[in-house]
N, C-alpha and C positions, 0 to 999 in steps of 0.2 A: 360387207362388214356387219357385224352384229350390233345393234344397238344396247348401249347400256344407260339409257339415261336416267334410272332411279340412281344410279351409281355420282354419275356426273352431276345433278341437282346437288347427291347428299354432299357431293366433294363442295361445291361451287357456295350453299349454304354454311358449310365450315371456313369456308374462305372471307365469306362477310364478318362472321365471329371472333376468329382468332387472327393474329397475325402470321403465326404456322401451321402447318395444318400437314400431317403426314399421312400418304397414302399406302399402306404397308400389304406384300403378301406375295405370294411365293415368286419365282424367279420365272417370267414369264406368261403371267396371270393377266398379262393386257396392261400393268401400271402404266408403261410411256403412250401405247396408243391415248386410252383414257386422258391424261394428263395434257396431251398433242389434241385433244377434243375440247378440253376446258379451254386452252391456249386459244383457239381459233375463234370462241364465243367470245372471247373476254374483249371488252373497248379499254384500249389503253396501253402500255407498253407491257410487252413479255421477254423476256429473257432466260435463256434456255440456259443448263450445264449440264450435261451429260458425262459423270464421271466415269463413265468406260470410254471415252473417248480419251486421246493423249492429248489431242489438243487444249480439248476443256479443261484436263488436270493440269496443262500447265501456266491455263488462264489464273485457275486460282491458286497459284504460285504463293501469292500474297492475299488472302481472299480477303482481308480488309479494305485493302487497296481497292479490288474488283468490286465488292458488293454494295459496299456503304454510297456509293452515285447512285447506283440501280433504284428507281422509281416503277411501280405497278407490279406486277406478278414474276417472280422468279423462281422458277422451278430448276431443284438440282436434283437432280435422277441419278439414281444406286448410292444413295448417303451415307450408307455402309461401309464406301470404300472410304469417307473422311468424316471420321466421328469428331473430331477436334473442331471441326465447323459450330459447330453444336453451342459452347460458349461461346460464339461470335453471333452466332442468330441472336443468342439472349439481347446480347445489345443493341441489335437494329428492331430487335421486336421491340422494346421499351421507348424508341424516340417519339415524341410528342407524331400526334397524326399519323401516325402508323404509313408512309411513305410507302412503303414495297411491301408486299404480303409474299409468303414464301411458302412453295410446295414442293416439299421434300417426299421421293419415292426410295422407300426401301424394300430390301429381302429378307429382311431380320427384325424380329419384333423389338419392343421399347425394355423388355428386359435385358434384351444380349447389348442390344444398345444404350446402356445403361445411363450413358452423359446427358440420354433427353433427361432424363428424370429429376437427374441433378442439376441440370441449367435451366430448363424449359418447362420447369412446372407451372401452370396456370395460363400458360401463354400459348400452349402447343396443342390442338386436336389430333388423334389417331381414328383415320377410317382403315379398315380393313376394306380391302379387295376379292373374295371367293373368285375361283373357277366361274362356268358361265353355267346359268339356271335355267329350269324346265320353262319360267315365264322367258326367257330373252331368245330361247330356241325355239319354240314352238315344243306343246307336249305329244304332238305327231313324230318328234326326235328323242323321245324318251329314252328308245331302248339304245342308240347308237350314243346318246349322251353317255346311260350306264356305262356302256362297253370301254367306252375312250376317254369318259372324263371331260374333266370343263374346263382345262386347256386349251385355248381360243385356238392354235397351230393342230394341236392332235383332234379335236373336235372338228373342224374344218378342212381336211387331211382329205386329197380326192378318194382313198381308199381306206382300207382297214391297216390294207400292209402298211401304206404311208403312215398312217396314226402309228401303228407300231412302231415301224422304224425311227418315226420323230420322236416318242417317250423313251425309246432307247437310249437315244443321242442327250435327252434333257439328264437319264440318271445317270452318264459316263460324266458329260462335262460339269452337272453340278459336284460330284462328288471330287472330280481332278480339279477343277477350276475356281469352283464359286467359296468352295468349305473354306480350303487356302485359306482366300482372301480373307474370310474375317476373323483369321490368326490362327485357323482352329491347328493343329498339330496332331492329329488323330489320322491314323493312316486309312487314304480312301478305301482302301480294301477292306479294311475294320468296318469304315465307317458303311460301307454297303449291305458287308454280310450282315450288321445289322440291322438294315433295314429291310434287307430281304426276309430275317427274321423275324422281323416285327409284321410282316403279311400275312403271315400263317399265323400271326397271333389277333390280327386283326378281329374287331370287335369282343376282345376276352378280355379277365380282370390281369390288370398288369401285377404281374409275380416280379418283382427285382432277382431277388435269389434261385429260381430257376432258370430264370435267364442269363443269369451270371455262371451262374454252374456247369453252361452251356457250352461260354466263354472261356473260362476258367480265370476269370478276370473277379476283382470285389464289386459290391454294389453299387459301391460309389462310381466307381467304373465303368459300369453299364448305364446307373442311373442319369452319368454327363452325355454317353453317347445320346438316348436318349433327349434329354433337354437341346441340345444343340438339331438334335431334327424336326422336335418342335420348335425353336425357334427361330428356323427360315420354314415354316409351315408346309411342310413336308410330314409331318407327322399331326396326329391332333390328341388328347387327351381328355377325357368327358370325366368330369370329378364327379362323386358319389356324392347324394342329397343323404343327409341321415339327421333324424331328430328325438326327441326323448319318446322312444316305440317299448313297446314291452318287446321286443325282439331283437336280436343280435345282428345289426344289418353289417354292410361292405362296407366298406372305408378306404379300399384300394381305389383309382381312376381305372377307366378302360383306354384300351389304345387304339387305337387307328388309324390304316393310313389316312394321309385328308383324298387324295382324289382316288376315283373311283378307275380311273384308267392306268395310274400309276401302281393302284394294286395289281391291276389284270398283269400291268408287262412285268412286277416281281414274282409274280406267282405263276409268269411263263403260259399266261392263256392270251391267244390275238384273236382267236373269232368267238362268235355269239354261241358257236354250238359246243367251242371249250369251256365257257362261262357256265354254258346245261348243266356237263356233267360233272363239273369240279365241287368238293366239298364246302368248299370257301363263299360258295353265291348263294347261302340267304346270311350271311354276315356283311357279303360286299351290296347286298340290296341294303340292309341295316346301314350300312355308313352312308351310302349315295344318298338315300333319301333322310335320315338324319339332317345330312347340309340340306340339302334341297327345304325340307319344310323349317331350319332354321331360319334361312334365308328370306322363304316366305313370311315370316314371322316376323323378321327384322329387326331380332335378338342377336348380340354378340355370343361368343361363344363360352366367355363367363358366367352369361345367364342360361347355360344349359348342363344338366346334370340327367343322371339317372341313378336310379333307386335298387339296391336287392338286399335281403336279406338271407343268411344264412340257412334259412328254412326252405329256400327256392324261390319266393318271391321276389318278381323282379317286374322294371318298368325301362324301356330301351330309354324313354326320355323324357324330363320331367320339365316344364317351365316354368318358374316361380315369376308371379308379375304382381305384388301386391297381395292383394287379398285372392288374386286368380292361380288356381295352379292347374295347367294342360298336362296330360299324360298323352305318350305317342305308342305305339307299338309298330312295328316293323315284319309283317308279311310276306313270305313269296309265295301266296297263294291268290286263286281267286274267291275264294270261299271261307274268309277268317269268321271263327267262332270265339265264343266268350270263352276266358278261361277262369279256374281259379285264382290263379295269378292277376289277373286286370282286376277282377273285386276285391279281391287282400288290399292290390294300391289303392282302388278307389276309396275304400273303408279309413286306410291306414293314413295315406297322407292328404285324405278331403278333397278330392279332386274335382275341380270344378266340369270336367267334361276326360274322358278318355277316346282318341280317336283312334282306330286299327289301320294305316296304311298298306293297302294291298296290291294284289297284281292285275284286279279284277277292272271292268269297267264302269262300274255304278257307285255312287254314293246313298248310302242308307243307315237307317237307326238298326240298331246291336237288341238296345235295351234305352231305356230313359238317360240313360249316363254314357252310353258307350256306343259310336257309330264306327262302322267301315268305309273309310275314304278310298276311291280310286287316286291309285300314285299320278296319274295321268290328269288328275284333277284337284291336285292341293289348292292348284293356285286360284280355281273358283270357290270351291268347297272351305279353304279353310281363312278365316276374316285375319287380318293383319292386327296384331295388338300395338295400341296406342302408345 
């Protein structure tokens, strides 16, 4: 088993804080393992519910009934499938001494889950969950991470074929199974081809209308499919940073898939040496290592943007922290050079450092402003912001 305990502390510290604490992120990212780890640490009573189970669903038949005795941590796992629970947490999160602390795991974010917002504000923490990272595998698994993604099942897959065949299996059943359930009425076929379609657009500015045009569907139309695949984190969306420039920048977001294995199997690549020659691998390095030095970074994915302007100037990824702002850039070379592009941004939006992520093995200075990280060595090379 892979250890995640930066994960497990951050969850266990949310649990001291609040009385709910929700641990959200795609459908098989490790949430119950994780959860099944905090459980065994924790002194004092735990109580499980697993709403994929029937039994659990018919335990909470009446979940007033059920919850309201329950004393020490109680975890209900896939919350998704009972969003009406939601104003009944409110209630037991309010009684004097906070009695039971409650860790709800979902597959669908606090937007599509909208009753957190309206019941549980102030009372409820959201951590996210990521795929698994260069720090918890070792960067000696670098390139098998790219290939297969940080799906704990296909990353750990005794083969490649196994990896494949089990990311095949996640986008049949999520797509027949999982969408369903949380009401969506969008037919799976729809909803695949477009996310087959959203591969081949991976790391590009999202167009609405040619991609609708595609479909022959309006924008609105496209725009929902869309939103619903990011919101069971299946898709990701990196908004454009833009501020008063004398230049006409982007304002569209980019898209991409979130895991890096999920793209390989839409985009019909299983091995390392399909990954060589396909067009799509320095956008799928661009997205892998994106998360990857988010992660390291240990920014949510709010506080990450990237910058371009209509002039050609562009920055894969910006991170605003106060007064600090990191630029990233994104490599599949071992030999990155300065461009004009990287000093536009540094000029343009103050950049307190710009780092080039490469393919390369060394870490070294560009210029006073601008250094080349080995991909292999974010997680020494690059400091954790406070």
């Amino acid at each position: 088993m892979i250890s995640r305990e930066d994960h497990i502390r951050s969850v266990e510290k949310r649990l001291r804080q609040f009385p709910v604490v929700a641990l959200l992120g795609a459908r098989q990212v490790g949430k119950t393992t994780l959860a099944r780890l905090i459980a065994e640490r924790r002194r004092g009573k735990v109580t499980v519910f697993d709403l994929e189970d029937p039994v659990d669903l018919d335990r909470l038949e009446d979940p007033g009934l059920r919850l309201r005795p329950l004393r020490g941590l109680v975890v209900i796992d896939e919350i998704q499938r009972r969003p009406e629970l939601f104003p009944l947490l409110r209630v037991l999160a309010d009684r004097p001494r906070t009695p039971a602390r409650f860790l709800v795991l979902g597959s669908a974010s606090p937007e599509l889950l909208r009753q957190t917002s309206e019941s549980l504000a102030g009372r409820i923490c959201y951590c996210d969950l990521p795929g698994l990272s260069l720090e918890e595998v070792g960067a000696d698994k670098m390139q098998r991470l790219w290939l297969r993604g940080g799906f704990p099942r296909s990353f750990l897959a005794r083969s490649h074929e196994g990896s494949s065949a089990w990311r095949q299996s996640f986008i049949s059943t999520f797509l027949e199974r999982d969408i369903p359930q949380l009401g969506s009425r969008i037919p799976a076929r729809t909803l695949g081809r477009s996310w087959s379609m959203l591969a081949h657009w991976h790391g590009q500015i999202w167009n609405a209308a040619e991609f609708s045009r595609s479909f022959g569907v309006s924008n609105p139309t496209v725009s929902s499919y869309i939103d619903l695949l990011a919101s069971t984190f299946v898709v990701q969306r990196l908004q454009p940073w833009h501020e008063n420039l004398r230049k006409r920048q982007v304002k569209s977001p980019k898209v991409y898939i979130a895991d890096s294995g999920m793209l390989h199997s839409l985009l019909g690549i299983h091995t390392r040496a399909e990954l060589d020659r396909h067009p799509k691998i320095g956008a799928s390095w661009e997205g892998f290592l994106l998360n990857q030095v988010a992660q390291r970074l240990r920014i949510p994915q709010r506080d990450c943007y990237f910058w371009g302007t209509h002039g050609g100037a562009e920055l894969d990824l910006l991170v605003v922290r106060g007064h600090t702002r990191l630029g990233f850039e994104f490599k599949h070379t071992e030999l990155p050079k300065i461009t004009k592009s990287m000093r536009m941004a540094i000029e343009d939006l103050g950049l307190t450092r710009l780092d080039v992520i490469h393919a390369g093995t060394d870490t070294y200075d560009l210029s006073s402003k601008i250094r080349a990280v080995a991909a292999s060595r974010i997680w020494e090379d690059l400091p954790r912001l406070r």
